[in-house]
Rosetta silent file (secondary structure, phi, psi, omega in degrees, C-alpha in Angstrom):
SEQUENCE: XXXXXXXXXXXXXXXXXXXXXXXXXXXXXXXXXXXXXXXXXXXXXXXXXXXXXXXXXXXXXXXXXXXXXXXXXXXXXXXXXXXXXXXXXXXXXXXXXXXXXXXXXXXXXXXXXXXXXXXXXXXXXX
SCORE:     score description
SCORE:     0.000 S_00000001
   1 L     0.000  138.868  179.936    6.583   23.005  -11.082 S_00000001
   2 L   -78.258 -179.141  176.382    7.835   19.810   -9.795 S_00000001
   3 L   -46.312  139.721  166.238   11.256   17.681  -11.228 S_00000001
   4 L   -98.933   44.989  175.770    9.363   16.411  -14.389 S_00000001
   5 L   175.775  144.602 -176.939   10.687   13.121  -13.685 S_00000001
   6 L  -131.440  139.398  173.121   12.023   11.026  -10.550 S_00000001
   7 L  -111.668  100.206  177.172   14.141    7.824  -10.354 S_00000001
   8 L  -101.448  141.253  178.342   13.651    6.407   -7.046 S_00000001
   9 L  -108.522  125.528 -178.555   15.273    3.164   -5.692 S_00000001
  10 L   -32.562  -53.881  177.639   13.063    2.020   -3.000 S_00000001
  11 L   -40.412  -29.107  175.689   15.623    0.425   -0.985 S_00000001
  12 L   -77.715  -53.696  178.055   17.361    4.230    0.074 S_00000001
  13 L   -31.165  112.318  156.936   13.863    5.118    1.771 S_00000001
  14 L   -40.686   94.385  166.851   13.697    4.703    5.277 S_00000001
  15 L   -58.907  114.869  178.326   11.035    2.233    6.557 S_00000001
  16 E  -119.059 -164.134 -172.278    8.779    3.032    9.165 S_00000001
  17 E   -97.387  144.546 -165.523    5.914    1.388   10.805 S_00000001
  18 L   -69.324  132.546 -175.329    2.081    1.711    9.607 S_00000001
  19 L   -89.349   12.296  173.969    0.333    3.854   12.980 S_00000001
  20 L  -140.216   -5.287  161.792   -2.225    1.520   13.056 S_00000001
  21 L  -147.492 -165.729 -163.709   -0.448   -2.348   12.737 S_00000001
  22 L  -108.026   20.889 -147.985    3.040   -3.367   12.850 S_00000001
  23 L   -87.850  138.903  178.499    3.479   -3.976    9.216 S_00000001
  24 E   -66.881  136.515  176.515    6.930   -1.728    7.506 S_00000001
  25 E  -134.794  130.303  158.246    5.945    0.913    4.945 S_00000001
  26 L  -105.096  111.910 -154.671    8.577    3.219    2.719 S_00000001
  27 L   -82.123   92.352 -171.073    6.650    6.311    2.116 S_00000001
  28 L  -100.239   -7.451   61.259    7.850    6.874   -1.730 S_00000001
  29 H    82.351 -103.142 -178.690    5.099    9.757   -2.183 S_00000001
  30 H   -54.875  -75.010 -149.940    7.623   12.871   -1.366 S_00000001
  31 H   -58.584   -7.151 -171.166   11.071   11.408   -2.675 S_00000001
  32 H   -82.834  -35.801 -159.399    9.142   10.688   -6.128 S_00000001
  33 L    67.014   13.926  169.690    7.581   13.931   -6.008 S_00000001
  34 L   -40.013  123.651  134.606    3.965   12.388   -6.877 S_00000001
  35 L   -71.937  -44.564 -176.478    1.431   15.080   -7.060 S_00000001
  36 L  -142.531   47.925  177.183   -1.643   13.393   -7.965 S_00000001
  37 L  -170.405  164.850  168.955   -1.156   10.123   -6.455 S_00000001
  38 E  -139.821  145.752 -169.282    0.492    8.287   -3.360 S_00000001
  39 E  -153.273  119.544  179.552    2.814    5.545   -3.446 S_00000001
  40 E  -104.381  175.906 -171.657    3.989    3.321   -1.173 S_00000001
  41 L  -137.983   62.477 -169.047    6.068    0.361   -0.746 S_00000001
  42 L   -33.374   93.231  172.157    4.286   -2.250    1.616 S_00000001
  43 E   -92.056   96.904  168.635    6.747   -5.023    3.590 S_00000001
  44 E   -84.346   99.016 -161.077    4.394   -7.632    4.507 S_00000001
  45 L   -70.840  160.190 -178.648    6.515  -10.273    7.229 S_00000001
  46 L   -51.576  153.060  163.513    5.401  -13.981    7.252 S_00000001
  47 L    50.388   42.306  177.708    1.932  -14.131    9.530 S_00000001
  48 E  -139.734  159.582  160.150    1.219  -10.488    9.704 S_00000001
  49 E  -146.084  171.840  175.340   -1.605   -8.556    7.821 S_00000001
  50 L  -105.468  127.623  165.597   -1.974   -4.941    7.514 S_00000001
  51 L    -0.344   84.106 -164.986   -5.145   -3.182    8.893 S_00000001
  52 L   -50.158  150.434 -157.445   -8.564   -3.789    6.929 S_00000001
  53 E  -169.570  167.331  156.486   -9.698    0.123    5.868 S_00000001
  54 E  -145.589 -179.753 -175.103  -11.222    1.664    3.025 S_00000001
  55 E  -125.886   90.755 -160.755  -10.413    5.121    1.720 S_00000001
  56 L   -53.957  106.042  165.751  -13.097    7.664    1.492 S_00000001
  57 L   104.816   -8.784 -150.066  -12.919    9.041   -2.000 S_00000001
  58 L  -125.975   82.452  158.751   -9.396    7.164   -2.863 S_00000001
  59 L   -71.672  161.157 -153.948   -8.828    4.303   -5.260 S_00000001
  60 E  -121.911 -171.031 -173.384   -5.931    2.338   -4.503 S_00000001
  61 E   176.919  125.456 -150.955   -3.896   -0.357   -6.930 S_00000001
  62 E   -98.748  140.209  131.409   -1.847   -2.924   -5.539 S_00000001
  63 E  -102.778  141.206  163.182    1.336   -4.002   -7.236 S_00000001
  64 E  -101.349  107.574  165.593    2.815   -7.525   -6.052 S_00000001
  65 L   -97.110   31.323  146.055    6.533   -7.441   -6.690 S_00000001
  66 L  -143.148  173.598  166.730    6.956  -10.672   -5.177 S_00000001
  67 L   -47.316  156.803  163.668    3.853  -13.259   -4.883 S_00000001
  68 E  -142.066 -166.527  161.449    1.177  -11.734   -2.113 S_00000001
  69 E  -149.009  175.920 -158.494   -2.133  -12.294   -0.971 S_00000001
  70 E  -168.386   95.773  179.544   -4.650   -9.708   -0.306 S_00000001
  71 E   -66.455  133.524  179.571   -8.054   -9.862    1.637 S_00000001
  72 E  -142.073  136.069 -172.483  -11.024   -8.138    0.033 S_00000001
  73 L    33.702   49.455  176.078  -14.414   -8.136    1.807 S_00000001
  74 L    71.462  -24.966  171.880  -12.389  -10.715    3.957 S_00000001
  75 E   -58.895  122.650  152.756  -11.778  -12.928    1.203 S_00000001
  76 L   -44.362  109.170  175.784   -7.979  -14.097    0.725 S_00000001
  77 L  -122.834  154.838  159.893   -7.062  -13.778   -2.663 S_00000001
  78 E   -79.100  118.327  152.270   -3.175  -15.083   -4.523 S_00000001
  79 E  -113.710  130.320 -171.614   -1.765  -12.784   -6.279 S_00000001
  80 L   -73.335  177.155 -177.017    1.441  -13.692   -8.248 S_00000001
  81 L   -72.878  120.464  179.297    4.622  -11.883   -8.807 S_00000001
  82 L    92.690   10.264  158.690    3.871   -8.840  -10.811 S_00000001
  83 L   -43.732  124.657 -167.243    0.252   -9.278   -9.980 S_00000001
  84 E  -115.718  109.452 -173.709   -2.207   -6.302  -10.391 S_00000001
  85 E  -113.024  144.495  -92.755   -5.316   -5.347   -7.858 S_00000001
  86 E   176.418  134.314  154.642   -7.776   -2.758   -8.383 S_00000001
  87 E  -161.156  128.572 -170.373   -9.724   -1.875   -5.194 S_00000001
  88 L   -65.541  145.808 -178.343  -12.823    0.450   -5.428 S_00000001
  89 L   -60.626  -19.867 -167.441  -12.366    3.455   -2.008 S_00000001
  90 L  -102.368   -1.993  170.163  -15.591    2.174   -0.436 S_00000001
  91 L  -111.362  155.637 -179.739  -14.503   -1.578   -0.283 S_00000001
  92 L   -90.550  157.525 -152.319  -12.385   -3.268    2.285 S_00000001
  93 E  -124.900  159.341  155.900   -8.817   -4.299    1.495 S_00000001
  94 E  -162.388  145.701  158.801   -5.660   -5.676    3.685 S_00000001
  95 E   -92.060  143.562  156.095   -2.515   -6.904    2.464 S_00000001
  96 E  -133.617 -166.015 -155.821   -1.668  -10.208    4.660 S_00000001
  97 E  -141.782   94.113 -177.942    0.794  -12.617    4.807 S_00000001
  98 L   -95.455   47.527 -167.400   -0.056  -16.488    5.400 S_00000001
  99 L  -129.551 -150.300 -149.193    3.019  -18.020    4.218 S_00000001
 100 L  -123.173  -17.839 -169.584    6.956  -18.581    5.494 S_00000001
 101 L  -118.802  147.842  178.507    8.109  -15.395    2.700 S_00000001
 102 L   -56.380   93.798  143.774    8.341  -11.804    2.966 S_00000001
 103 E   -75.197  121.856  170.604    5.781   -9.988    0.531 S_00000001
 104 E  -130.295  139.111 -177.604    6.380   -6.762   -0.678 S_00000001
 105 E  -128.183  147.990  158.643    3.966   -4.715   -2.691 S_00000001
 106 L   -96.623  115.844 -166.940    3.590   -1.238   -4.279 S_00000001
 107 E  -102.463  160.455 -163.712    0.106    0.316   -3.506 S_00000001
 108 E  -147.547  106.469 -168.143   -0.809    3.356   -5.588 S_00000001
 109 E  -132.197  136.611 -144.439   -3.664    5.600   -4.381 S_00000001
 110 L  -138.395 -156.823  -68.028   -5.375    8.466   -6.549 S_00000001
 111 L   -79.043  162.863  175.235   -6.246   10.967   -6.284 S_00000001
 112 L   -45.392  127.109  116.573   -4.167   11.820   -2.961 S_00000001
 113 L   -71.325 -168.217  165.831   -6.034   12.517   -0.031 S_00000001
 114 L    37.322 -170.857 -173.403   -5.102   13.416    3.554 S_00000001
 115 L  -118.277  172.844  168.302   -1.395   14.211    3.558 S_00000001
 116 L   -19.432  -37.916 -172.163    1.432   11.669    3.465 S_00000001
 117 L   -82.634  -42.793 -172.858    1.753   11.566    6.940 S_00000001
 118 L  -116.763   13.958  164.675   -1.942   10.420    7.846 S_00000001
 119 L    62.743    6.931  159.041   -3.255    8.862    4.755 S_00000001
 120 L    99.268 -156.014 -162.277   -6.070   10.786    4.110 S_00000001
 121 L   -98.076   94.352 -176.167   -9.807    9.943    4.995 S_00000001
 122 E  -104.973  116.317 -163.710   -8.291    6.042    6.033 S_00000001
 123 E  -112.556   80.937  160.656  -11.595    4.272    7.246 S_00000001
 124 E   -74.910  147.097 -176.739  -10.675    1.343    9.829 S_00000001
 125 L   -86.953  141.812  160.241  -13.179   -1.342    9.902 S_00000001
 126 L  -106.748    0.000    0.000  -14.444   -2.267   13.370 S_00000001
């Protein structure tokens, strides 16, 4: 059985880069010890977006813990600090970033698929 509780502060996690754009991810997942979810910690830089996808099988849920914005079926939507998005596995999502400030969000996607490392059945849009 795992710890039945984890306190993580994001900030110790090592950031790497997303294998399909150039956008910073801290893979919080393992050090949390999530089982039946994955959770990540999304740095979205001015003028970047992250790779539009769906997830076969996997809804996800956005936190913004600063403002963000967030394309769905291409649309740009604001979401404000401490904002909460919902996104069904068959539709397509990106976090971007059209402003001058750093967005960072915590995405939350259940149940886990694929493993940590490859994100599961991760759908890029062509």
């Amino acid at each position: 059985m795992a710890s039945p509780y984890e306190i993580v502060q994001p900030a110790t996690v090592p950031t790497e880069q997303f294998n399909t754009c150039d956008t910073e991810v801290r893979k919080l997942t393992d050090p949390l010890g999530c089982e039946e979810m994955r959770v990540n910690q999304v740095i979205v830089e001015p003028d970047s977006v992250t790779t539009p996808h769906t997830h076969d099988g996997q809804e996800e849920v956005f936190v913004a813990t600063t403002g963000g914005q967030i394309s769905v079926e291409g649309d740009v939507h604001e979401v404000p600090e401490g904002g909460v998005v919902r996104v069904h596995p068959d539709t397509v999502r990106n976090l971007c970033n059209h402003t001058d400030e750093t967005h960072v969000w915590l995405a939350f996607g259940a149940p886990p698929v694929g493993t940590v490392d490859n994100f599961g059945d991760y759908v890029v849009e062509k």
